[in-house]
C-alpha positions in Angstrom: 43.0 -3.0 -65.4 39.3 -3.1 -66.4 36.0 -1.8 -64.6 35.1 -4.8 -62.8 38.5 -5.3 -60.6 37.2 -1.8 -58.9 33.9 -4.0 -58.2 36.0 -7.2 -56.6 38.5 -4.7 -54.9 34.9 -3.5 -53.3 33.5 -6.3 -52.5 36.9 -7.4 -50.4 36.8 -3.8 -48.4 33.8 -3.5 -47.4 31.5 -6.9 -47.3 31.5 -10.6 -46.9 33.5 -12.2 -49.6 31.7 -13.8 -52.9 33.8 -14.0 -55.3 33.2 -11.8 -57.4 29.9 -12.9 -57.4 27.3 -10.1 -58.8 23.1 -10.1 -59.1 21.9 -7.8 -61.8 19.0 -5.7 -60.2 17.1 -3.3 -62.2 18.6 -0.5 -60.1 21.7 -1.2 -59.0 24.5 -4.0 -58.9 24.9 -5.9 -55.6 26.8 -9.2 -54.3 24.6 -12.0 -54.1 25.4 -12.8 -50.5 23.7 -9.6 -49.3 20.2 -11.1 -50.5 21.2 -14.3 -48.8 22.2 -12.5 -45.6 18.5 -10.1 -45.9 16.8 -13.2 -45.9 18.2 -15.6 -43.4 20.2 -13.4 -40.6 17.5 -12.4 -38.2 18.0 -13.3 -35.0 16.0 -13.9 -31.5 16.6 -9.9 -30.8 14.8 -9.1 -34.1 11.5 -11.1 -32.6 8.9 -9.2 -30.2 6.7 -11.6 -28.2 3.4 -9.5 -26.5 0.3 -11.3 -24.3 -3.1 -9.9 -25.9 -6.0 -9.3 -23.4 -3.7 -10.3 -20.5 -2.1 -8.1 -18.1 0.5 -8.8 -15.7 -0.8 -10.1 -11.8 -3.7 -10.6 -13.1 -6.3 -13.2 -11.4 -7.2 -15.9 -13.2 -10.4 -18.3 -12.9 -11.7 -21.0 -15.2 -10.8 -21.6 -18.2 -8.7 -19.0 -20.1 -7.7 -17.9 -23.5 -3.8 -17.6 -24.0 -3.4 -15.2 -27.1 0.2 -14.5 -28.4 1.6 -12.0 -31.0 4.9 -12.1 -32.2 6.6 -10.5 -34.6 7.9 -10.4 -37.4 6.0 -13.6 -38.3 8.7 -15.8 -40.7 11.6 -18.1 -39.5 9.7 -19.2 -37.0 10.2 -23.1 -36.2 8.1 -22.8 -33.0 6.2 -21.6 -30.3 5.0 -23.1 -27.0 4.0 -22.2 -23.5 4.1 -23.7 -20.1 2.2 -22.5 -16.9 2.9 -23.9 -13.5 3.8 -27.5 -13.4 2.8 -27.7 -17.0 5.9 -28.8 -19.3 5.9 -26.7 -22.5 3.0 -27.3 -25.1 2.6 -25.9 -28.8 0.5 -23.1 -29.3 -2.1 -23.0 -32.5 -0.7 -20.5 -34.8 -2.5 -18.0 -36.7 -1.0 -15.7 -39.8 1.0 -13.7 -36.3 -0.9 -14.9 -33.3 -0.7 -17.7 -31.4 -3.2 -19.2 -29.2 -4.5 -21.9 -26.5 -7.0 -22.5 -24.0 -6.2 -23.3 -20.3 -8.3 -24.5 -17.7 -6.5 -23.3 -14.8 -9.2 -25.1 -12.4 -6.6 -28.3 -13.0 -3.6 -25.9 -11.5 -2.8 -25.4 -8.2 -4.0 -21.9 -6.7 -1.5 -19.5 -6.4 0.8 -17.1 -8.0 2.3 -18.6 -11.5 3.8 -17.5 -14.8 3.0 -18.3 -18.2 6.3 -19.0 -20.0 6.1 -18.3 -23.6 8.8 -20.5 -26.0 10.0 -19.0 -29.4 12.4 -21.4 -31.5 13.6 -19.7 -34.7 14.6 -21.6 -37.8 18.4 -21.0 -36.8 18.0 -23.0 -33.2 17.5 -19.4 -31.3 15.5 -19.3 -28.7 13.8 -16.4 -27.2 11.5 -16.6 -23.7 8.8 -13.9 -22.9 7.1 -14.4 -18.9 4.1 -13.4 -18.0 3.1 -13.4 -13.8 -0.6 -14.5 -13.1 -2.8 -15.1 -9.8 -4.6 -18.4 -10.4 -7.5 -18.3 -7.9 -10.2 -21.0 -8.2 -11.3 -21.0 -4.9 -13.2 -19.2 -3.6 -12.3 -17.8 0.3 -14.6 -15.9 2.3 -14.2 -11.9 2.7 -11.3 -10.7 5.5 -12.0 -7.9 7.3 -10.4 -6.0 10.2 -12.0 -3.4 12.3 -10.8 0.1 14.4 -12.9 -1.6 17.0 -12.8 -4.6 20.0 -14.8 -6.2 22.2 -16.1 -3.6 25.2 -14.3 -0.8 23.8 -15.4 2.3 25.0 -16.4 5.3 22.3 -16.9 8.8 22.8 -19.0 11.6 20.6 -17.1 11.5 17.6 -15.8 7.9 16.6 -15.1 6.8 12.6 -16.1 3.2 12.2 -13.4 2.0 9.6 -13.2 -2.0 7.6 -11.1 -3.1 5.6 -12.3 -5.9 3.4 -10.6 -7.7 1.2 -11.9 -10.5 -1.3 -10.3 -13.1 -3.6 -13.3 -11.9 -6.0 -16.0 -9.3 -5.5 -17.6 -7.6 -2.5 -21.3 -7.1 -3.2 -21.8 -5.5 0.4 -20.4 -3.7 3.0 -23.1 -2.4 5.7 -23.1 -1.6 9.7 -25.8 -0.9 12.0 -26.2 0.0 15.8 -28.7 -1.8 18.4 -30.1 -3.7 15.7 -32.0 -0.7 13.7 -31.5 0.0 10.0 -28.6 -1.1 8.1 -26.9 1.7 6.7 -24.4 0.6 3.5 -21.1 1.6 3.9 -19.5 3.0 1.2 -15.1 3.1 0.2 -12.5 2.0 -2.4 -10.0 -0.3 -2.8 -11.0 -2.6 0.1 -11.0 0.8 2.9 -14.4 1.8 4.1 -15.6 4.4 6.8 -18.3 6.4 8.6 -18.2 9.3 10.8 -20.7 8.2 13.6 -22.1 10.8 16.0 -23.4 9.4 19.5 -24.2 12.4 21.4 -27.6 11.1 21.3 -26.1 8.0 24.0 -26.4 8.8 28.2 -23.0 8.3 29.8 -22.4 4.9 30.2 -24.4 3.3 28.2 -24.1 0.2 26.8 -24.8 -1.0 22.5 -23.8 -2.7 20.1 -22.3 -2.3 16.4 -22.6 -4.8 14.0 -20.5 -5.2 10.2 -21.4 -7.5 7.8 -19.5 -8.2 4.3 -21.0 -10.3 1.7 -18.6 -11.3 -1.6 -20.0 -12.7 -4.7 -19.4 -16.0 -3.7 -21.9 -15.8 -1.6 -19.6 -15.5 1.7 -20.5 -13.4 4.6 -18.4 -11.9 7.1 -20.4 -10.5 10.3 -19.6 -9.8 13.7 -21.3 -7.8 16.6 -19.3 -5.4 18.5 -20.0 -4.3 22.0 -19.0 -1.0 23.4 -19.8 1.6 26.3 -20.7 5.3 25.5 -18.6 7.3 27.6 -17.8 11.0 27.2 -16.3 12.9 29.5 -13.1 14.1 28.6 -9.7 12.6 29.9 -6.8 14.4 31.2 -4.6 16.4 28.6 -1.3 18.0 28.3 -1.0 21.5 26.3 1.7 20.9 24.2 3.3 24.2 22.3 2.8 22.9 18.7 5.6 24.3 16.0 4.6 22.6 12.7 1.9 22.2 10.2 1.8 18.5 8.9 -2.1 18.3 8.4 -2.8 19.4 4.4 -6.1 19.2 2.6 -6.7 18.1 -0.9 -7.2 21.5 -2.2 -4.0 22.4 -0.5 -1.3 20.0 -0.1 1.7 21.7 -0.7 1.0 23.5 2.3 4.0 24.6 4.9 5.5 20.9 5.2 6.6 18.5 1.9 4.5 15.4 3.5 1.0 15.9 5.5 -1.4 13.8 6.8 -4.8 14.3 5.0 -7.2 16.2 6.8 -10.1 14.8 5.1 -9.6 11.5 7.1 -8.8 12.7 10.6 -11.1 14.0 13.5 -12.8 17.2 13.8 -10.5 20.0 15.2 -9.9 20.2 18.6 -12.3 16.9 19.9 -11.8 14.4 22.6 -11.6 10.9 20.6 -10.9 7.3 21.8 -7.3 5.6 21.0 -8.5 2.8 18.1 -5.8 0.3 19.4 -6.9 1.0 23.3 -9.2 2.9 25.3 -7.7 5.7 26.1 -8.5 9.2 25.3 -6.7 11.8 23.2 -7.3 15.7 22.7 -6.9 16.0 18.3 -5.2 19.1 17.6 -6.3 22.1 15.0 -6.1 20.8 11.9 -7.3 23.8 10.2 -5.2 25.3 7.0 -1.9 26.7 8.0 -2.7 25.9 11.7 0.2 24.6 13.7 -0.9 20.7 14.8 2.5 19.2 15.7 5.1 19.3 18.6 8.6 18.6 17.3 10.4 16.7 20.2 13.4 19.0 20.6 13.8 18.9 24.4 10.5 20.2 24.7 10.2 20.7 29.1 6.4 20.8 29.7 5.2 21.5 33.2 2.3 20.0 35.0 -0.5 20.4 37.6 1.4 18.4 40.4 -0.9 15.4 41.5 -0.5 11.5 41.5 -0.6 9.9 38.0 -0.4 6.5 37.0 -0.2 6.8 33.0 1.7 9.0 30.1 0.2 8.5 26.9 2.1 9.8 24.6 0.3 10.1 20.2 2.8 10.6 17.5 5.1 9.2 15.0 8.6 9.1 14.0 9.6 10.7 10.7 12.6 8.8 8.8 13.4 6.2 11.6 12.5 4.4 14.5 14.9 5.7 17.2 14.1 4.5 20.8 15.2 7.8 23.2 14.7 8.5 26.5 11.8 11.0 28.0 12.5 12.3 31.6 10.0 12.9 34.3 10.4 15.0 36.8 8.4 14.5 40.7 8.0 16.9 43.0 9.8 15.5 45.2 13.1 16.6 43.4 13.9 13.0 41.8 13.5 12.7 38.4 13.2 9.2 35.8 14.1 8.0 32.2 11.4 6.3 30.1 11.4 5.3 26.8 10.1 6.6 24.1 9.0 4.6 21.1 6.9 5.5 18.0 6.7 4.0 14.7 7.4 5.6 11.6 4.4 7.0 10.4 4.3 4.9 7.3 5.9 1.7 8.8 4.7 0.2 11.7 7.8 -1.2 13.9 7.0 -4.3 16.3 10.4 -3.6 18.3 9.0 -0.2 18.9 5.9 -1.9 21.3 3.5 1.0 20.7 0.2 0.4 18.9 -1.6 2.2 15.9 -3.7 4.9 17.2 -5.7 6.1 13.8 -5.2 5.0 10.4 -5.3 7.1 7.2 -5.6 5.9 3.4 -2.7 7.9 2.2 -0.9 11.2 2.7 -0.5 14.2 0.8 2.6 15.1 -0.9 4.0 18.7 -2.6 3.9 16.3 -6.1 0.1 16.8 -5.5 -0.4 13.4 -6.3 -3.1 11.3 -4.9 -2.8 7.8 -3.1 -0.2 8.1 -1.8 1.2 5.1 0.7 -0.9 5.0 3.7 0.0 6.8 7.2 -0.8 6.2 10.8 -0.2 7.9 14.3 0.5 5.8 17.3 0.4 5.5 21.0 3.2 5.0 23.3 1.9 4.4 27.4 4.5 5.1 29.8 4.1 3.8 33.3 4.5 6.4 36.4 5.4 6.1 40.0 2.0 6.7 41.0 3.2 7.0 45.0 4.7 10.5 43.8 3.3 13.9 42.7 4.1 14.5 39.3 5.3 18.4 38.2 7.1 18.0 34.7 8.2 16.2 31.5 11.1 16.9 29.1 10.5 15.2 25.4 13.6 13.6 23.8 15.8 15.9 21.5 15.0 14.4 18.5 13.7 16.4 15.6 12.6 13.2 14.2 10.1 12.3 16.7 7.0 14.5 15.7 3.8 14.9 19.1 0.5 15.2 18.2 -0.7 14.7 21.4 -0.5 14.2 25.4 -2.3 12.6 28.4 -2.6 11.1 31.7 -4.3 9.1 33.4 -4.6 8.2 37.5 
């Protein structure tokens, strides 16, 4: 029994066998086979592939440069790409980089992926994606408006676009009547002006015009008629019970989720409906002031008289449930409508109400900012005009939230 049996008794325990096998090092005595297996084991895990200087969804134009790093940079038998329709081709390689340039004006537009290849000297074979935008050509600017054709507008209206280009607006302007264009300024596509008309006579008639220029040398533009018309419509005190206005400065305020102040009407004005033209009373939106009517049964008594119309504004918070508001006629009869409103974040089709106003984002108690955009909507209920009207009960449903009420004759 001699030193070296401890060595081979070792080796069998605790490694891959090598019979014994040894490499003198100048520190230390180790099988052969573990250099081998240092050198040749790595494996497709081992290997990190990264895109340099592009980013994923990005929009591509033109020619582009493909740039590749992956490491570590040895057993390496390969590395392609492919993009589209194109089958894989080789990629120059550098000392760790690998590169190409594409001219994606041969592509088809559209979303793609670049598909990078990595072949290792063992037949592994490792894929990284990237997602890209290819968009050569160049479409003009679409835009949407709060406004339509003859709509009527009262003191306080906010003219709001959304624009949206497949490369750069270089404008965004309005004017009224033809004067001076003023330049409208936003972010991300969303742009608005508070307008103030109280110069207007009753009834009168103008014109707004929007025009939107990309850098492509597009131009949207289109010329908006509309009647001044302020007198105030008919409107239903509702007994408000919740706060979900906040303001930046504020917006963990009483509820978790608000609406952002910032964006909506003054306190207490008469605006016009942007999907219609009917008028709404905006509630307080002051700090801590109570600006919503939680539908809980709610009975709300009115001046008897003959009305044709309910408008109802609001939203539905966490669902889209269709329930049934009761009106009651003088006449001791009483009738079901229903009562549909969107969810404030999600507009519902089935749910045949329209978006009133529009906000950017809301406000959340995470105090973050940009957060997904909100809306309010309007829900018109017919009446049997032939009778005096005298009362309404709201649904019981704490998930139907009432900014606001009117009628019309």
């Amino acid at each position: 029994f001699v030193w070296w049996t401890l060595l081979d008794w070792y080796t069998i325990l605790t490694g891959v066998q090598t019979m014994g096998l040894v490499s003198m090092d100048k520190k230390m005595i180790k099988p052969a086979f573990f250099e081998v297996q240092r050198l040749y084991s790595r494996t497709a895990r081992d290997y990190t592939i990264k895109f340099l200087g592009l980013m994923n969804n990005q929009k591509l134009r033109g020619p582009v440069n493909l740039d590749v790093l992956v490491v570590p940079a040895d057993h390496i038998r390969s590395v392609s790409y492919s993009l589209g329709d194109l089958d894989f081709r080789p990629l120059s390689r550098g000392e760790e980089r690998y590169q190409a340039r594409i001219d994606t004006a041969r592509l088809k537009d559209g979303r793609s992926s670049f598909l990078v290849r990595l072949e290792l000297d063992n037949g592994e074979v490792l894929y990284q994606k990237l997602d890209v935008l290819i968009d050569n050509i160049d479409d003009p600017p679409v835009v949407s408006l709060n406004l339509q054709q003859d709509k009527i507008l009262m003191k306080n209206f906010e003219l709001k676009v959304n624009a949206a280009d497949d490369g750069t607006l270089t404008l965004v302007q309005y004017r009224i009547d033809g004067l001076e264009p003023v330049r409208l300024s936003g972010q991300d596509g969303y742009y608005r002006q508070r307008l103030d008309f109280s110069a207007f006579q009753d009834n009168s008639r103008h014109t707004i015009e929007v025009m939107v220029k990309d850098d492509g040398k597009h131009t949207f533009s289109t010329n908006i008629r509309f009647v001044y018309d302020n007198t105030p419509g008919i409107r239903i005190d509702l007994p408000y019970d919740l706060d979900r206005i906040a303001w930046k400065e504020n917006k963990q305020d009483e509820y978790f989720w608000g609406f952002p102040a910032e964006e909506l009407p003054d306190s207490r004005t008469w605006i016009v409906c942007d999907g219609c033209n009917a008028k709404l009373f905006f509630p307080d939106k002051k700090d801590k002031a109570n600006n919503v009517m939680v539908s809980l049964g709610n009975y709300i008594r009115i001046k008897p008289d003959h009305y044709s119309v309910l408008n109802i504004w609001g939203y539905s918070y966490w669902g889209n449930v269709v329930n049934d508001l009761k009106v009651y006629y003088q006449d001791g009869t009483e009738e079901k409508l229903e009562l549909k409103l969107s969810e404030w974040t999600t507009p519902n089709p089935q749910c045949e109400d329209h978006r009133a106003y529009y906000c950017s984002q809301h406000y959340e108690t995470s105090g973050k900012d940009g957060m997904p955009s909100t809306s309010f909507y309007h829900s018109r209920l017919l009446l049997n005009s032939k009778k005096k009207l005298k009362a309404i009960e709201f649904p019981n449903d704490s998930h139907k939230h009432i900014l606001a009420a009117g009628l019309e004759k």
